[in-house]
PAGU-835568 format. One record per residue: residue number from 1; residue in three letters; chain; x, y, z of N, C-alpha, C, O in turn. Coordinates in pm, whole numbers, plus 50000, padded with zeros to 5 digits. Layout:
// PAGU-835568
NUM_ALA_A_X_Y_Z_X_Y_Z_X_Y_Z_X_Y_Z
...
//
This chain:
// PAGU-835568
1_UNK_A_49701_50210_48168_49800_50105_48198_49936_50152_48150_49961_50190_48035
2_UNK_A_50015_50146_48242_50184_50169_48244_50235_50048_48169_50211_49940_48223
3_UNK_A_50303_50045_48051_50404_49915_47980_50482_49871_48093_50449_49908_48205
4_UNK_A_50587_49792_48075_50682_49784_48142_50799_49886_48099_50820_49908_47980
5_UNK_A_50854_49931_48175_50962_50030_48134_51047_49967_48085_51078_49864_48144
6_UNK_A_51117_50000_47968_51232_49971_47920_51366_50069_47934_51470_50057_47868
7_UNK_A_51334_50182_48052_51416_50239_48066_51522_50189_48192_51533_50253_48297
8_UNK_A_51596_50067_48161_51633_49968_48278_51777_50011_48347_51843_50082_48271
9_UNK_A_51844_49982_48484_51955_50024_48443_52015_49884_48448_51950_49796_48504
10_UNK_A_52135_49856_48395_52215_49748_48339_52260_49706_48498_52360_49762_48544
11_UNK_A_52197_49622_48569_52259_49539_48667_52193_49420_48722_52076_49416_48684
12_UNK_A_52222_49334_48789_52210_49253_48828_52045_49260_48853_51983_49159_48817
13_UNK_A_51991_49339_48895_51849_49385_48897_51733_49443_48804_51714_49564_48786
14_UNK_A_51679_49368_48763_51604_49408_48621_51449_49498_48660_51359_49522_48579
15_UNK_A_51451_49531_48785_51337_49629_48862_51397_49733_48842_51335_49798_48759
16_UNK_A_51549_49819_48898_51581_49921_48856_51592_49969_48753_51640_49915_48653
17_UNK_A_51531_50117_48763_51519_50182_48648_51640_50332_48661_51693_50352_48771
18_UNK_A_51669_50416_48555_51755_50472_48562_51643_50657_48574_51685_50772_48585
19_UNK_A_51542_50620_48567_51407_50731_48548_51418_50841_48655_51418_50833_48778
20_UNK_A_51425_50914_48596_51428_51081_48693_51305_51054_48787_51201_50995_48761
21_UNK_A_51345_51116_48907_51189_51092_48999_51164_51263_49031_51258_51343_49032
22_UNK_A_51032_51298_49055_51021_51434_49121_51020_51390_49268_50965_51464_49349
23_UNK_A_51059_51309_49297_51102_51361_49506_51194_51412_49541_51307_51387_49500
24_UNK_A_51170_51484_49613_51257_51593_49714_51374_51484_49781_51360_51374_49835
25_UNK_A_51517_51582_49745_51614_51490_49801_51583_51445_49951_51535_51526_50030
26_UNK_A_51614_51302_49991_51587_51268_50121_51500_51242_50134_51485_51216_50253
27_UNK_A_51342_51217_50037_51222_51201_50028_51238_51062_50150_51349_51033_50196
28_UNK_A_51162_51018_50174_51147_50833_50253_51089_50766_50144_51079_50644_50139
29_UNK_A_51057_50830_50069_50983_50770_49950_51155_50656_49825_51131_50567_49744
30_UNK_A_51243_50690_49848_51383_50656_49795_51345_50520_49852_51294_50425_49793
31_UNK_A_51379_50531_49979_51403_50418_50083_51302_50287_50061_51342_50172_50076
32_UNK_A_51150_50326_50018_51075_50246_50021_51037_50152_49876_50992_50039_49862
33_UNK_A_51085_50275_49764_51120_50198_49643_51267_50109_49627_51292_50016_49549
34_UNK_A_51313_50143_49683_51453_50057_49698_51429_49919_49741_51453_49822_49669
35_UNK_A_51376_49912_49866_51290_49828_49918_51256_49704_49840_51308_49593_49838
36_UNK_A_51143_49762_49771_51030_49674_49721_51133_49667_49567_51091_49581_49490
37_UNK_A_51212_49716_49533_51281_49700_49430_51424_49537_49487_51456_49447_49410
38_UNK_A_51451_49545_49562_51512_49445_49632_51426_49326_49659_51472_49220_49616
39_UNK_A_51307_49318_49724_51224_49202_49773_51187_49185_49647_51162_49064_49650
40_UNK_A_51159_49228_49510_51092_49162_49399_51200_49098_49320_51164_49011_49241
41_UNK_A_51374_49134_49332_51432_49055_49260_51457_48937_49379_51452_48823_49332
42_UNK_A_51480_48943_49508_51527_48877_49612_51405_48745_49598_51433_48634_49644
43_UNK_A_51269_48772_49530_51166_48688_49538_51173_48568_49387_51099_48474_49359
44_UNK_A_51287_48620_49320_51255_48536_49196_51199_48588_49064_51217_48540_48952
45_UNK_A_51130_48689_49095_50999_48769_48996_51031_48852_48913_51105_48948_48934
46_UNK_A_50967_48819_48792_51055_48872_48691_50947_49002_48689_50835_49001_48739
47_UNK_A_51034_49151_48593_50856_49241_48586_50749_49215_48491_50674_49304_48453
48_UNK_A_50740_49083_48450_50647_49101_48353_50546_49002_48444_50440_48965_48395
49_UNK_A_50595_48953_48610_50494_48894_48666_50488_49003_48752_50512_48966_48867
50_UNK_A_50462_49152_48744_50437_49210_48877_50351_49317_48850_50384_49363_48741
51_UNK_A_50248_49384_48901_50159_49454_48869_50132_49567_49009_50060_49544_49106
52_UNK_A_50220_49704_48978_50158_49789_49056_50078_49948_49012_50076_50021_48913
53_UNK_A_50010_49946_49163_49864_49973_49146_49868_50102_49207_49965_50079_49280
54_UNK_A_49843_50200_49229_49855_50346_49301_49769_50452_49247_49761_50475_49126
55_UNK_A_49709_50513_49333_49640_50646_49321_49699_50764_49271_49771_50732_49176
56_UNK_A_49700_50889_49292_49737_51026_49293_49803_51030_49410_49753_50980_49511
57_UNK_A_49943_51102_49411_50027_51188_49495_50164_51130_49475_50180_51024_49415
58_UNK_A_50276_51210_49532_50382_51192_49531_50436_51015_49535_50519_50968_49457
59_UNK_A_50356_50930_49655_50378_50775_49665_50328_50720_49563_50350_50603_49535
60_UNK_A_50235_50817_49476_50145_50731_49386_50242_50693_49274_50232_50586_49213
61_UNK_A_50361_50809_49242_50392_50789_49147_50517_50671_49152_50588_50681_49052
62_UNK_A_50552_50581_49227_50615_50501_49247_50630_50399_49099_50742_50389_49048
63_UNK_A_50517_50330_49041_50500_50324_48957_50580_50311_48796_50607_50222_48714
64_UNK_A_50601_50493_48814_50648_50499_48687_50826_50496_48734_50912_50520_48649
65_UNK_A_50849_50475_48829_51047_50470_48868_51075_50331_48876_51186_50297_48916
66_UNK_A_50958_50217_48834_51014_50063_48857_50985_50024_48750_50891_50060_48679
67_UNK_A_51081_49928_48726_51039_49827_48555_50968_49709_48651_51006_49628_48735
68_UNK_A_50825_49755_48577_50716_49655_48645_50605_49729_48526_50628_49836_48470
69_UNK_A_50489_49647_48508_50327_49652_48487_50288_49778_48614_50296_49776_48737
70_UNK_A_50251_49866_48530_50226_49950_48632_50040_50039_48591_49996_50069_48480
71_UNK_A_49978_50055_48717_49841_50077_48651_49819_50248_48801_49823_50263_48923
72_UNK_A_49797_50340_48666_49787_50478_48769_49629_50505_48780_49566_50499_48675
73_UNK_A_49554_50537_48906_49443_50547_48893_49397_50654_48950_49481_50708_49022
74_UNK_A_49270_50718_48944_49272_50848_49030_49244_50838_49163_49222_50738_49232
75_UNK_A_49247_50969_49195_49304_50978_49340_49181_50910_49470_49069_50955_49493
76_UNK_A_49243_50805_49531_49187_50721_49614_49141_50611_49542_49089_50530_49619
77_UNK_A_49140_50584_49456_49067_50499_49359_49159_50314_49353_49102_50205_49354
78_UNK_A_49293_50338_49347_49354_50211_49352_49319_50123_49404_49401_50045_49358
79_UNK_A_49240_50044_49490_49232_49926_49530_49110_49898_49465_49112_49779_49436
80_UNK_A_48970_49967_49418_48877_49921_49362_48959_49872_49193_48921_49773_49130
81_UNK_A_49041_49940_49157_49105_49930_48992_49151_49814_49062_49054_49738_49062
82_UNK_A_49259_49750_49129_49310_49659_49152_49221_49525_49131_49252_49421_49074
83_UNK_A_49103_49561_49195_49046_49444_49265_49011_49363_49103_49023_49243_49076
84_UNK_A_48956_49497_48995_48902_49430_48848_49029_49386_48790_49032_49291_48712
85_UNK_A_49162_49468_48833_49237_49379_48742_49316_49247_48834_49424_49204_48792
86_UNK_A_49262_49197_48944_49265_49097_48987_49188_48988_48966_49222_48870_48961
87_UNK_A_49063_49046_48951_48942_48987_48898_48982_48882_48719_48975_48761_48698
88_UNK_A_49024_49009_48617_49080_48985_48536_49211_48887_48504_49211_48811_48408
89_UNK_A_49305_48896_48581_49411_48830_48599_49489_48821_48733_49569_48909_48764
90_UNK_A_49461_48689_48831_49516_48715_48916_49688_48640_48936_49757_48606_49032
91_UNK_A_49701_48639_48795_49880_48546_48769_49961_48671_48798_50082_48664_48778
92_UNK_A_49888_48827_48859_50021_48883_48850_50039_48899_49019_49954_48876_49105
93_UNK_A_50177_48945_49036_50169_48929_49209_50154_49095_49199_50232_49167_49138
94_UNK_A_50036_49139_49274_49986_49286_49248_50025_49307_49397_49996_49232_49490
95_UNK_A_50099_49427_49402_50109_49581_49476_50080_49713_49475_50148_49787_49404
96_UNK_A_49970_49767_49554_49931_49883_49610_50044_49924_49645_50127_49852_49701
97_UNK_A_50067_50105_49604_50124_50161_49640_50088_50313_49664_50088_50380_49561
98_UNK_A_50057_50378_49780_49959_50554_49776_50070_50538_49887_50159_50456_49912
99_UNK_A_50004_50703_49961_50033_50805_50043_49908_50779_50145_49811_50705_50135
100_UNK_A_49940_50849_50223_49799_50850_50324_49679_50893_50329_49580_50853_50390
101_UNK_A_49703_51004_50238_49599_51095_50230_49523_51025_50117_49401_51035_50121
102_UNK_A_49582_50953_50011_49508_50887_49896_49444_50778_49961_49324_50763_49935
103_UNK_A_49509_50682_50056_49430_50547_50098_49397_50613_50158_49340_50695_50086
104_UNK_A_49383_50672_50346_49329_50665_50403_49177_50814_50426_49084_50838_50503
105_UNK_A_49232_50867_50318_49168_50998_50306_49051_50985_50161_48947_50925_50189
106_UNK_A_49063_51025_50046_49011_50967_49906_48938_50840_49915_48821_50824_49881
107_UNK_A_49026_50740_49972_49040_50615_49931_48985_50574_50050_49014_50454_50058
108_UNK_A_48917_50609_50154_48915_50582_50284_48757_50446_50296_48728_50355_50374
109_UNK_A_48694_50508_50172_48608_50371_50152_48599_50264_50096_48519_50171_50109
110_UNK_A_48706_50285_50018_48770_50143_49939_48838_50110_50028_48803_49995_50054
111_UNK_A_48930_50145_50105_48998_50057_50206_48948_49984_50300_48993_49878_50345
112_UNK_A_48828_50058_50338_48768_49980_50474_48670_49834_50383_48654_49723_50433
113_UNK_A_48631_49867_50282_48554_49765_50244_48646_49646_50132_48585_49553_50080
114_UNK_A_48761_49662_50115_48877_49600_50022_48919_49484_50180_48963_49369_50172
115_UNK_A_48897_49540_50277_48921_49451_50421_48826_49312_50439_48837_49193_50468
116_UNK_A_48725_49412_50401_48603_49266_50383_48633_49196_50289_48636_49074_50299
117_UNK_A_48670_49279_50143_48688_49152_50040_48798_49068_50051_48782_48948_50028
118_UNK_A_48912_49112_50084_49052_49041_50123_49100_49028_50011_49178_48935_49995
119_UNK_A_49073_49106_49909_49201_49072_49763_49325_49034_49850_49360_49055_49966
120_UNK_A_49389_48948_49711_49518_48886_49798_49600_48979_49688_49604_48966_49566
121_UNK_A_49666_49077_49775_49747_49192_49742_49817_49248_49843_49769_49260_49956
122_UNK_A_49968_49298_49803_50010_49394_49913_49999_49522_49901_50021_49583_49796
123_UNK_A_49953_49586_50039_49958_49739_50000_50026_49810_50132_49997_49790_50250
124_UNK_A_50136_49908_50071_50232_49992_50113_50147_50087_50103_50071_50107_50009
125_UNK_A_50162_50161_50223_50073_50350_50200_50201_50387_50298_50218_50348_50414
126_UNK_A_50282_50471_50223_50373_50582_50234_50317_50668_50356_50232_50742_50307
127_UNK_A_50324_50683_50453_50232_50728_50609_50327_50850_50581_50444_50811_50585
128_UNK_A_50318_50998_50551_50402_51111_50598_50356_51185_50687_50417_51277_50742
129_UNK_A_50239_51150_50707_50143_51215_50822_50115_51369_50732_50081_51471_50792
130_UNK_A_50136_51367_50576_50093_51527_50515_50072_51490_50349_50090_51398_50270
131_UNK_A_50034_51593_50355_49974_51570_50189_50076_51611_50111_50098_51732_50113
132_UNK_A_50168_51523_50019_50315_51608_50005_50300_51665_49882_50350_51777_49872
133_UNK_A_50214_51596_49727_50186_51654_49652_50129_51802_49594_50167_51890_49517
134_UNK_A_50039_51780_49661_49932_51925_49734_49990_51990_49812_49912_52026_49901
135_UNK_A_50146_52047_49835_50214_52106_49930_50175_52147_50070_50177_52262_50114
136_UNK_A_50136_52026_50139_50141_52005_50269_50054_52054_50382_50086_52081_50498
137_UNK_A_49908_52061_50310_49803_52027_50407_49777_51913_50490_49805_51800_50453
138_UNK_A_49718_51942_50614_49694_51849_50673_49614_51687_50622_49517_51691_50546
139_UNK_A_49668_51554_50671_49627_51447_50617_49513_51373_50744_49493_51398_50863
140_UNK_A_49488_51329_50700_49408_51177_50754_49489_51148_50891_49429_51140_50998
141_UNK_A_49600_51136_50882_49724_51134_51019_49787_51215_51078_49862_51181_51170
142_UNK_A_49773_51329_51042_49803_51424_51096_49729_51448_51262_49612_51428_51294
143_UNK_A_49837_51495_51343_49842_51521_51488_49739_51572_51500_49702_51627_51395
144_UNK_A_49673_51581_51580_49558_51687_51649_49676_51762_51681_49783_51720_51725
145_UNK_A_49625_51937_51640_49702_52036_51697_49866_52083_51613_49955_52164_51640
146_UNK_A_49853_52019_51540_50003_52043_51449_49981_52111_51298_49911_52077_51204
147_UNK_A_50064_52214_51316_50058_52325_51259_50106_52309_51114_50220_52350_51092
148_UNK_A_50038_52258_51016_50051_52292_50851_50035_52407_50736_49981_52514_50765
149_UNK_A_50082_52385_50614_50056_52533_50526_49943_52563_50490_49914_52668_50433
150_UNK_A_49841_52445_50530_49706_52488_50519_49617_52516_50669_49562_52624_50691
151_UNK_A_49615_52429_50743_49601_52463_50910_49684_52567_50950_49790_52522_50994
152_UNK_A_49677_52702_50952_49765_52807_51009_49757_52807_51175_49851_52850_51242
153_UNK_A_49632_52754_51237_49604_52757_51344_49606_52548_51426_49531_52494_51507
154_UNK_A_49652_52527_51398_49689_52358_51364_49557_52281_51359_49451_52341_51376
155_UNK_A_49562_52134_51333_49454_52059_51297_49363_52007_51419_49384_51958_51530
156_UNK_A_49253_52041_51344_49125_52037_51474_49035_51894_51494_48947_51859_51573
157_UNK_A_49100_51838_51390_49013_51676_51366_49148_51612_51439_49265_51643_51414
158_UNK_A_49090_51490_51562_49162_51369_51546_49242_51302_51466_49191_51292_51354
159_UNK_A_49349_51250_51474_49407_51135_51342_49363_51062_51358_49315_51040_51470
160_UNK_A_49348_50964_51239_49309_50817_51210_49432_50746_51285_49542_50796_51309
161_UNK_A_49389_50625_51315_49481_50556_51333_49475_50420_51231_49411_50324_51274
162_UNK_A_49533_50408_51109_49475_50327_51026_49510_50178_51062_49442_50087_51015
163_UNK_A_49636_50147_51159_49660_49986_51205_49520_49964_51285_49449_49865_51267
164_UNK_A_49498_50042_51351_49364_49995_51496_49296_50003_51399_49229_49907_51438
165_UNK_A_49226_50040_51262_49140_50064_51184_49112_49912_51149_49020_49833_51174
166_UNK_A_49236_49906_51079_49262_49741_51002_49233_49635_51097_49150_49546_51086
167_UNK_A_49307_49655_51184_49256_49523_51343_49152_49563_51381_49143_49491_51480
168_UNK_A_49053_49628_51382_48921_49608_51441_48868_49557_51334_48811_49452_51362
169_UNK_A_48862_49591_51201_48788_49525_51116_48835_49401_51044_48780_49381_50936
170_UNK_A_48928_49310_51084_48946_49169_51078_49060_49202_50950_49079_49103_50880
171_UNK_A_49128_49311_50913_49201_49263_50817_49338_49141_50878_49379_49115_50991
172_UNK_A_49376_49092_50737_49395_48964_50696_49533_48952_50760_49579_48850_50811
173_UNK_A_49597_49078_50750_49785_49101_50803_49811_49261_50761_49827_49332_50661
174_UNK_A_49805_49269_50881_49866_49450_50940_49978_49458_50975_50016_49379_51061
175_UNK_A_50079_49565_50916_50205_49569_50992_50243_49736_50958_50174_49800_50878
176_UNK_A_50364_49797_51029_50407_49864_51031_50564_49860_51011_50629_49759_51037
177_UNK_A_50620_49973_50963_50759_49989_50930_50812_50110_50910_50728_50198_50892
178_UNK_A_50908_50137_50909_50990_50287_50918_51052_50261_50769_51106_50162_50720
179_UNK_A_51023_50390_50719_51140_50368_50579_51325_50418_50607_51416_50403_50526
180_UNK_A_51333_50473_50736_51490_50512_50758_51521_50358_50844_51626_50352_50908
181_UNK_A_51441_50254_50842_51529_50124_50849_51452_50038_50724_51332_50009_50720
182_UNK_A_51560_50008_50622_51487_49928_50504_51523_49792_50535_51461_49707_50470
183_UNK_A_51617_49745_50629_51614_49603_50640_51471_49577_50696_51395_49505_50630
184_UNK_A_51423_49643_50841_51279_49568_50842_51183_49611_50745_51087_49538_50720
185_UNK_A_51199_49722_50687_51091_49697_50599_51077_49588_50468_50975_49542_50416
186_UNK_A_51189_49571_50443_51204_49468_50347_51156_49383_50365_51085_49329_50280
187_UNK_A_51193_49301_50570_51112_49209_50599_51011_49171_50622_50967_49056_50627
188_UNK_A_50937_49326_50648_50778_49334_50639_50703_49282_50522_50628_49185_50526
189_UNK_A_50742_49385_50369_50745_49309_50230_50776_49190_50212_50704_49146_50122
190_UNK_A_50855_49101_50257_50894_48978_50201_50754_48869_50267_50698_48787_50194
191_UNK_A_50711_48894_50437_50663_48880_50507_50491_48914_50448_50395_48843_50481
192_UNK_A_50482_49030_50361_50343_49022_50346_50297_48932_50198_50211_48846_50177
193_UNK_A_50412_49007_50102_50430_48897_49982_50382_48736_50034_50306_48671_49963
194_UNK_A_50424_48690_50141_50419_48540_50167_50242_48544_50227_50179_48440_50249
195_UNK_A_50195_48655_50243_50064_48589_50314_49947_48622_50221_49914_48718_50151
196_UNK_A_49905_48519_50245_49774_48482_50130_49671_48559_50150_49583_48510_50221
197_UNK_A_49649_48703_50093_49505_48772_50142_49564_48914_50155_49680_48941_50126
198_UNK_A_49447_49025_50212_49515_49163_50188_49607_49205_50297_49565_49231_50410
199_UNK_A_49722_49212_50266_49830_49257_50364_49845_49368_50353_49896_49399_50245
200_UNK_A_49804_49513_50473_49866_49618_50473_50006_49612_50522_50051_49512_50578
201_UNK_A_50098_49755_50493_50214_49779_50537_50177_49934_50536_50144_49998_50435
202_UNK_A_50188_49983_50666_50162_50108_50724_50341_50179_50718_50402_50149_50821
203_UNK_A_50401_50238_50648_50514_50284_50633_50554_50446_50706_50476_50539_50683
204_UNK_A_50648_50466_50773_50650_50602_50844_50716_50631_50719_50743_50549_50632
205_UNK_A_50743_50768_50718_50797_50777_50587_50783_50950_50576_50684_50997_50521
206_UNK_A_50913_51059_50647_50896_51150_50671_50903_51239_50499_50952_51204_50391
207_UNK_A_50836_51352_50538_50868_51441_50418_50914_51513_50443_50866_51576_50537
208_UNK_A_51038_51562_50384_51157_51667_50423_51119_51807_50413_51170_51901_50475
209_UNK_A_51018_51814_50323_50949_51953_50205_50861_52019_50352_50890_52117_50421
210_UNK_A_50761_51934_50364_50651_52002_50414_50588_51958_50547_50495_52015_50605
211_UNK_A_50674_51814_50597_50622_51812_50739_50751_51813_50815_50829_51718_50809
212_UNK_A_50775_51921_50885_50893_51954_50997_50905_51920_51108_51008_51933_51175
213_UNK_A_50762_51852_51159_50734_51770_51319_50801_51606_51307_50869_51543_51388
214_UNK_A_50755_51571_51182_50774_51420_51203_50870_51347_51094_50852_51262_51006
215_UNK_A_50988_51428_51146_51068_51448_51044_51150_51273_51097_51106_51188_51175
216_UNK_A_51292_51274_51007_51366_51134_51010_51387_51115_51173_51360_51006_51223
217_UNK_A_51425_51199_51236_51525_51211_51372_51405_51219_51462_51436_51170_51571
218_UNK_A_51267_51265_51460_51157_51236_51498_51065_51037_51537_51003_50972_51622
219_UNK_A_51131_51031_51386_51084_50874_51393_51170_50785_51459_51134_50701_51541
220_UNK_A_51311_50811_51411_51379_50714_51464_51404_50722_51636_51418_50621_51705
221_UNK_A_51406_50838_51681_51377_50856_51865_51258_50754_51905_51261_50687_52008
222_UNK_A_51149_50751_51807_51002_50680_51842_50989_50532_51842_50947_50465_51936
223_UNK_A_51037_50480_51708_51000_50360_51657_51103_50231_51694_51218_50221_51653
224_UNK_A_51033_50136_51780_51106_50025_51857_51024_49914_51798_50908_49926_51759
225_UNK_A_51119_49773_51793_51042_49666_51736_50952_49594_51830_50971_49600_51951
226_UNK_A_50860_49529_51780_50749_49448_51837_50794_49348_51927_50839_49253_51863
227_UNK_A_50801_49332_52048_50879_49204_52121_50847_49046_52049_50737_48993_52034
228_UNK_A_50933_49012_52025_50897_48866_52014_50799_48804_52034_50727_48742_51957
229_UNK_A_50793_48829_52190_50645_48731_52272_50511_48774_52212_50409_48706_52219
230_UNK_A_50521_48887_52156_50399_48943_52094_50355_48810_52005_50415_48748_51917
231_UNK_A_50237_48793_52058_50129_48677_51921_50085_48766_51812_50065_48881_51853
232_UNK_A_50068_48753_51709_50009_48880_51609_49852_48850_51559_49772_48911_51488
233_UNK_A_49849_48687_51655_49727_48603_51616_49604_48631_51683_49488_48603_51654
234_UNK_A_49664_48705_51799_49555_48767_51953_49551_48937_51889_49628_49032_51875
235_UNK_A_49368_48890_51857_49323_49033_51786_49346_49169_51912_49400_49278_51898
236_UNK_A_49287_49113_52017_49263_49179_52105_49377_49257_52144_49367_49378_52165
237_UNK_A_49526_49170_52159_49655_49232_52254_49726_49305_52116_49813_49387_52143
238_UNK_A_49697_49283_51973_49735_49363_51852_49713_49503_51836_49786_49595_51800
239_UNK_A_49498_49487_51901_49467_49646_51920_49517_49694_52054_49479_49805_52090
240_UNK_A_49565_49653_52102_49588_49722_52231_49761_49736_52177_49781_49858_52172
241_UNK_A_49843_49689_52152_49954_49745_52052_49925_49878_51971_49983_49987_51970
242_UNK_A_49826_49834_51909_49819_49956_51804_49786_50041_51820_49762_50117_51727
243_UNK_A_49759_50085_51984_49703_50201_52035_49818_50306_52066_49810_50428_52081
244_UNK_A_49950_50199_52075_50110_50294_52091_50096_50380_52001_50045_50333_51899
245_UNK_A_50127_50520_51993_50240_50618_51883_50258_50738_51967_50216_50769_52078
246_UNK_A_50319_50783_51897_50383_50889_51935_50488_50919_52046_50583_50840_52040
247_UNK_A_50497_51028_52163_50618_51037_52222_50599_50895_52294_50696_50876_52367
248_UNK_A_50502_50780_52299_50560_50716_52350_50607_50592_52345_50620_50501_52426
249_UNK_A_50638_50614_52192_50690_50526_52099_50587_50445_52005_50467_50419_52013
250_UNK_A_50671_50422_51927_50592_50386_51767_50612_50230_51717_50722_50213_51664
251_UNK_A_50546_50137_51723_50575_49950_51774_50600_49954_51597_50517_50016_51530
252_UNK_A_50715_49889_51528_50675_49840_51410_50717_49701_51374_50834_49669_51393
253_UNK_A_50646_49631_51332_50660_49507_51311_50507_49440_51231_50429_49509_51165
254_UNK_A_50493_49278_51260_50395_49259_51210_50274_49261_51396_50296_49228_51513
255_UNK_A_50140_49328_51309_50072_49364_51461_49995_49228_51433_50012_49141_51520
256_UNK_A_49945_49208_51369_49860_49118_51360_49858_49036_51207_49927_49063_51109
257_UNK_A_49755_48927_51223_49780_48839_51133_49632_48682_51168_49605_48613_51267
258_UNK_A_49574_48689_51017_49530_48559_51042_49453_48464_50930_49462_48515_50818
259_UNK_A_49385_48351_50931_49399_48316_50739_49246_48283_50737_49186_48200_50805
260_UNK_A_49202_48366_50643_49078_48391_50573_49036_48366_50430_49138_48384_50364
261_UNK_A_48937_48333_50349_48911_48292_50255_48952_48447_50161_48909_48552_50209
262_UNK_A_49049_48455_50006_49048_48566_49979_48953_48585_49883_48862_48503_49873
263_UNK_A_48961_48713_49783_48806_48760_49713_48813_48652_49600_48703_48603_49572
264_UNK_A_48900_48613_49542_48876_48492_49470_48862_48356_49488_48816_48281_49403
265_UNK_A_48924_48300_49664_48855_48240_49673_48701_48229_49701_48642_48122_49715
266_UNK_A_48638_48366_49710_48534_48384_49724_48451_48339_49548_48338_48300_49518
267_UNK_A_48545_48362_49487_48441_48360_49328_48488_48192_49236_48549_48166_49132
268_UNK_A_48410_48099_49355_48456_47952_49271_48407_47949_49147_48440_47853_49077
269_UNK_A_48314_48055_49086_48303_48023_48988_48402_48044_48840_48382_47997_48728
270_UNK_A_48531_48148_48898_48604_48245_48827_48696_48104_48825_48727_48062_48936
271_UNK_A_48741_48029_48709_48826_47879_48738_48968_47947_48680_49068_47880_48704
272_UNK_A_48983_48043_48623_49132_48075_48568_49077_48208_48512_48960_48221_48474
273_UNK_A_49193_48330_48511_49203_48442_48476_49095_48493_48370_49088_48425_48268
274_UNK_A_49016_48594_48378_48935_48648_48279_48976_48570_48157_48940_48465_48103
275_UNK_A_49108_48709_48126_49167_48682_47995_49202_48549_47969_49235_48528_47852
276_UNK_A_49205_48480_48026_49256_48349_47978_49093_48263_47894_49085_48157_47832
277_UNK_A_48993_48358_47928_48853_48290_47858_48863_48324_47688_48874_48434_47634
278_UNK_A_48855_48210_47637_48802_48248_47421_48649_48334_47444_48560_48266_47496
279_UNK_A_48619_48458_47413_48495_48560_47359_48470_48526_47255_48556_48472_47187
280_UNK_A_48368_48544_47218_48356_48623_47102_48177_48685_47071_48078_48657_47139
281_UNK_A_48180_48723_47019_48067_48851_47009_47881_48765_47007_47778_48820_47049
282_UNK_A_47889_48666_46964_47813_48579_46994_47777_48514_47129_47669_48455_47125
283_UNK_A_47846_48509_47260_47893_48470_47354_47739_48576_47438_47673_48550_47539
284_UNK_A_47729_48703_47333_47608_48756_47414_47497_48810_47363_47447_48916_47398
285_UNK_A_47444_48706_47245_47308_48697_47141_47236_48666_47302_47169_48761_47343
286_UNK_A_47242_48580_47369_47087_48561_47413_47106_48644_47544_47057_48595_47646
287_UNK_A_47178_48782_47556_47159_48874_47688_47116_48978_47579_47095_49091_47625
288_UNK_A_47104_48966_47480_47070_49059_47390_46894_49022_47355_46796_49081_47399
289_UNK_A_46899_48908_47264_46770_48856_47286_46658_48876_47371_46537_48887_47348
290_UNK_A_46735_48878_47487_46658_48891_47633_46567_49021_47626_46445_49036_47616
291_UNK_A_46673_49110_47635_46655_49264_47661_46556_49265_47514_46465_49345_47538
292_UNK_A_46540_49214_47389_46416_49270_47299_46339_49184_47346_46238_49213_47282
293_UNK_A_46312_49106_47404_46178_49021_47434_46073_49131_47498_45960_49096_47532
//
C-alpha cells in the first residue's frame, strides 16, 4: 500500500503532485493523469477518499505521480487486489489504472470474470496497442501483421478487441476515449465515476518510444465521436459499433451501458466496511474448537 503522497504541488488542486515520472516526453500517459487528476478535484474528493489500484508497466505506475491512496500489485493482478480491498472498505471511490498488456494480457482473467462480479469501480487501461515497459513487444492489441522489437517478422495472433469483449459479456458501462483529446476523456471519467458498477474506459493512448504505427497523428486521423442517436442501452447496435477501428475509423464515446446489481450488492450480508467491524482474537475460539474436535 502507497500512503498518500505528501509530495503536493501548492495549488488549487490537492491531486497534483510535483513527483518525477519515468515517461517518455509526449508519453499519452501525461494526458490521462491530468485527466483523472482534474475529474477528482472537479468531483469534490478529497485524496484521502480515493483509492488507486494498478498492475505492472509504465500505466501501472500512475499511482505513485497522484496524491491519492495508492495500492501497486503485480503484473495483471489489480482488479482481483481491488475487489478485497473493496470487499474491505468500499467508502473509498476506487480506480483501476494498467496498460493493455497488464489488463488485457496478465490480467486477461480477472477482467473477464471482474465483468461478472461488477465491482463498482472505474477502470482506465492505457490502450498503446504495445508493451511500453518491456520495450515494445507485441500486446494483446496489437495489429495482426505489425512489425515490433520483438515480432521482427510482424504479429501472427489476431488483436483482442477488448470493447466487443466487455459488450458481449454484459459489462456494466464500456466506453472509449483518446488521450490527445482530454476534454472527452474527462467526460468519459466524470461519466463512469457517476455509474454504479464496473465501468471500463478503453483509452488510445500512443507511445512515442516504441509504437511508430499508432502514433498521435495516427489516432487523431481515426477517432470520431459516437453520434448522438446512438442508444448505448441496445447491446446488440453497441457490438456492432464496437466492431469499428482502424483505417476506418475509431467510435469513442460511451458504447454501451446498463444497471445491474454490483459485487456488494451481491454480499447483503457485508452491512458496512470490513474495517469498520470490532475483532478480536476470541471472535475465532469456536473455528478453532471446531478444527480439534
Amino acid at each position: 500500500m502507497v500512503n498518500v503522497n505528501l509530495n503536493v504541488v501548492k495549488n488549487e488542486n490537492p491531486f497534483v503532485t510535483n513527483n518525477p515520472t519515468s515517461w517518455c516526453p509526449g508519453c499519452g500517459n501525461f494526458s490521462i493523469l491530468d485527466s483523472i487528476n482534474q475529474v477528482l478535484h472537479d468531483g469534490g474528493l478529497t485524496p484521502q477518499q480515493v483509492l488507486m489500484v494498478s498492475g505492472i508497466g509504465q500505466a501501472a505506475k500512475l499511482p505513485h505521480y497522484i496524491n491519492a491512496h495508492g495500492l501497486n500489485t503485480l503484473h495483471g493482478r489489480a482488479v482481483p487486489a481491488a475487489m478485497g480491498a473493496q470487499a474491505a472498505n468500499n467508502s473509498f471511490k476506487m480506480i483501476i489504472t494498467s496498460g493493455d498488456g497488464d489488463t488485457y494480457g496478465e490480467g486477461g482473467n480477472h477482467f473477464m470474470h471482474n465483468i461478472r462480479r461488477n465491482l463498482d469501480l472505474v477502470h482506465i487501461v492505457h490502450d498503446n496497442q504495445v508493451y511500453g515497459l518491456t520495450k515494445g513487444q507485441g500486446s494483446p492489441t496489437t495489429a495482426l501483421g505489425q512489425k515490433t522489437r520483438l515480432q521482427f517478422d510482424g504479429m501472427r495472433h489476431e488483436p483482442l478487441n477488448p470493447v466487443a469483449l466487455a459488450i458481449s459479456l454484459g459489462c456494466s458501462f464500456v466506453a472509449r476515449s483518446f488521450s490527445g483529446n482530454p476534454k472527452h476523456l474527462q467526460e468519459m471519467i466524470k461519466a463512469a465515476m457517476q455509474h454504479k458498477g464496473y465501468a471500463l474506459i478503453d483509452v488510445m493512448q500512443p507511445c512515442v518510444s516504441f509504437n511508430h504505427v499508432n502514433t498521435f497523428k495516427w489516432y487523431k486521423d481515426r477517432v470520431f465521436n459516437i453520434p448522438e442517436s446512438h442508444d448505448p442501452r441496445d447491446k446488440t447496435k453497441a457490438f456492432e459499433l464496437a466492431q469499428t477501428f482502424g483505417d476506418e475509423g475509431i467510435p469513442i464515446g460511451i458504447l454501451y451501458t446498463s444497471d445491474k446489481p454490483t459485487f456488494m450488492d451481491q454480499c447483503p450480508h457485508i452491512t458496512k466496511p470490513l474495517v469498520s467491524y470490532e475483532r478480536t482474537p476470541h471472535d475465532v475460539d469456536w473455528l478453532v474448537n471446531r478444527m480439534s474436535e
